[in-house]
C-alpha positions in Angstrom: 30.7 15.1 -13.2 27.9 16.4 -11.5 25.4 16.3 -14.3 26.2 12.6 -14.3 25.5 11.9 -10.6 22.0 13.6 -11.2 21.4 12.4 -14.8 22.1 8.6 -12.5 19.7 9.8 -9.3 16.7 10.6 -11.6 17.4 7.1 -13.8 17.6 5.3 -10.4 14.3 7.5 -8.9 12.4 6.5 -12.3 13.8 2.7 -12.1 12.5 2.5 -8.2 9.3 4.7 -8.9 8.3 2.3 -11.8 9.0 -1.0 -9.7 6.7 0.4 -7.0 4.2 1.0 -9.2 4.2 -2.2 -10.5 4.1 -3.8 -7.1 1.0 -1.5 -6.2 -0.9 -2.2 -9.3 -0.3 -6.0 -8.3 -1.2 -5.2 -4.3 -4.6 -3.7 -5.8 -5.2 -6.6 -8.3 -4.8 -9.0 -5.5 -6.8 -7.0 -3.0 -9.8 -6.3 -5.4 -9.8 -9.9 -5.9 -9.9 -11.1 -2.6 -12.6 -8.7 -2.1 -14.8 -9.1 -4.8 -14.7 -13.2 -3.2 -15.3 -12.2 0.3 -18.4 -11.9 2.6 -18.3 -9.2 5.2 -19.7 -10.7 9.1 -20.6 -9.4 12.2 -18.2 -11.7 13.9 -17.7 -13.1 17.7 -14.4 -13.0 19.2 -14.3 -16.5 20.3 -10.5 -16.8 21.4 -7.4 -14.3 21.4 -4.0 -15.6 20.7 -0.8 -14.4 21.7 1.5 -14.9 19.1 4.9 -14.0 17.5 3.9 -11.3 14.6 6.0 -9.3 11.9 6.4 -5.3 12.8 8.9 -3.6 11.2 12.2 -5.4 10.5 11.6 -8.1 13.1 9.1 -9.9 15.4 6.7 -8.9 18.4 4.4 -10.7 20.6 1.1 -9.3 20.2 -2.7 -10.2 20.2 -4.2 -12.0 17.5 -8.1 -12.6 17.2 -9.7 -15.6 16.5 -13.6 -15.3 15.7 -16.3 -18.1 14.5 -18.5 -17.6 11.6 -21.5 -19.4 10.6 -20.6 -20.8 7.3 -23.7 -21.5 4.5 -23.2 -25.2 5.6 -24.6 -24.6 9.0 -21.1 -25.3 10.3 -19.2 -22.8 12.4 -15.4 -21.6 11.1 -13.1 -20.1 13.3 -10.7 -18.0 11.3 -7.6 -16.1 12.8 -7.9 -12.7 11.6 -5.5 -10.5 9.7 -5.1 -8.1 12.7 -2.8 -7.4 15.9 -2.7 -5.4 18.9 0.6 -5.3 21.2 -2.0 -4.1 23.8 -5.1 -6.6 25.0 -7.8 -4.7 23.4 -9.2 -7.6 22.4 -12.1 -9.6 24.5 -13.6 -13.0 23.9 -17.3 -12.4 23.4 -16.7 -9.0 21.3 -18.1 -8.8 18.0 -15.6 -7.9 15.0 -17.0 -6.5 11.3 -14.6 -8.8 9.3 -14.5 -9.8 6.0 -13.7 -12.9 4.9 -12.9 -15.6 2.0 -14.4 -18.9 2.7 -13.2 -20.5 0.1 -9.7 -22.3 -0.1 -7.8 -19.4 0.8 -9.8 -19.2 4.4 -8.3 -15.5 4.6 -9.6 -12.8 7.1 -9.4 -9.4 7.5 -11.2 -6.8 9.3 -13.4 -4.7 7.3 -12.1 -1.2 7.3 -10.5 0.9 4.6 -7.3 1.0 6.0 -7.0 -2.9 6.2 -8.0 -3.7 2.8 -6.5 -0.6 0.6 -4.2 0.6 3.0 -0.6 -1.2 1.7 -1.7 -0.2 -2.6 -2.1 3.2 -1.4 1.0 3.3 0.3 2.8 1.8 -2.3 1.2 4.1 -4.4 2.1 6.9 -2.8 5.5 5.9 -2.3 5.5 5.5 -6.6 4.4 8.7 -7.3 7.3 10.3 -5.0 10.3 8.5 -7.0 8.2 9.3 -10.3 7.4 12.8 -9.5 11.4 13.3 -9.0 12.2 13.0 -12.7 9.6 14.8 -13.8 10.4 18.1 -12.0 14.3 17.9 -13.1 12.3 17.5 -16.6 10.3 20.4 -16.3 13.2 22.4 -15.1 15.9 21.3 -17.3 12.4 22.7 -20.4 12.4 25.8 -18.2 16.0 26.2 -18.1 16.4 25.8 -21.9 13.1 28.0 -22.2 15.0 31.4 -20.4 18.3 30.4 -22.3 16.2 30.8 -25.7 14.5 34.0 -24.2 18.0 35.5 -23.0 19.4 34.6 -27.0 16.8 36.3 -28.5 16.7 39.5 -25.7 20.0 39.7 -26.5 20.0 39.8 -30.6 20.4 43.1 -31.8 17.3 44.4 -33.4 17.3 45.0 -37.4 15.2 47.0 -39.6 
């Protein structure tokens, strides 16, 4: 009975360990994209929003920048970007390093590690946990049958 349970938590750890590394390969396919389009700026702060955004399991007021960029058509963009602070640490006049798609998805982000690799790598992460699980109760269950065989043949009387 208890083989079973573990013989079903290792199939459910490889099951869940194989779906989030699916879902990070796609979060680093999208993200390389959306880099590989964008432009990084030097950016002004031109407004700062309070708005309802998504933390955790629900919804917090917080403070969103807005900056303008110069686009190539000599027209300036404002963008909302990507980023929040529950605190007002943002000022209108600041300048943001951003990086942005101005194309047609008008996405912007702020240009830091974190905020463009940060959610693959935690999914990543997070893979490699429920993955490594099955393979340490494989390596055991090799090590296990490895002193078993040792034991047999310690055991075997010795002939001449």
């Amino acid at each position: 009975m208890l083989m079973t349970i573990k013989k079903m938590a290792v199939v459910a750890c490889l099951v869940v360990g194989s779906i989030a590394l699916l879902i990070a390969f796609y979060l680093l396919i999208t993200e390389i994209y959306f880099v590989h389009k964008a432009t990084a700026f030097d950016a002004s702060i031109v407004e700062v929003r309070q708005e309802l955004v998504h933390k955790g399991k629900g919804s917090v007021m917080a403070y969103v920048p807005v900056v303008e960029i110069a686009s190539i058509n000599d027209r300036n963009v404002r963008m909302t970007v990507d980023s929040f602070s529950e605190e007002p640490i943002y000022r209108v006049g600041d300048k943001m390093n951003v990086l942005c798609d101005l194309s047609a998805s008008l996405r912007c982000t702020r240009n830091t590690f974190v905020s463009n690799w940060g959610d693959s790598l935690l999914d990543f992460v997070v893979a490699l946990a429920f993955l490594s699980i099955p393979l340490v109760h494989y390596w055991r269950s090799q090590r296990g049958q490895d002193r078993s065989q040792l034991a047999i043949n310690v055991k075997a009387p010795l002939r001449l």
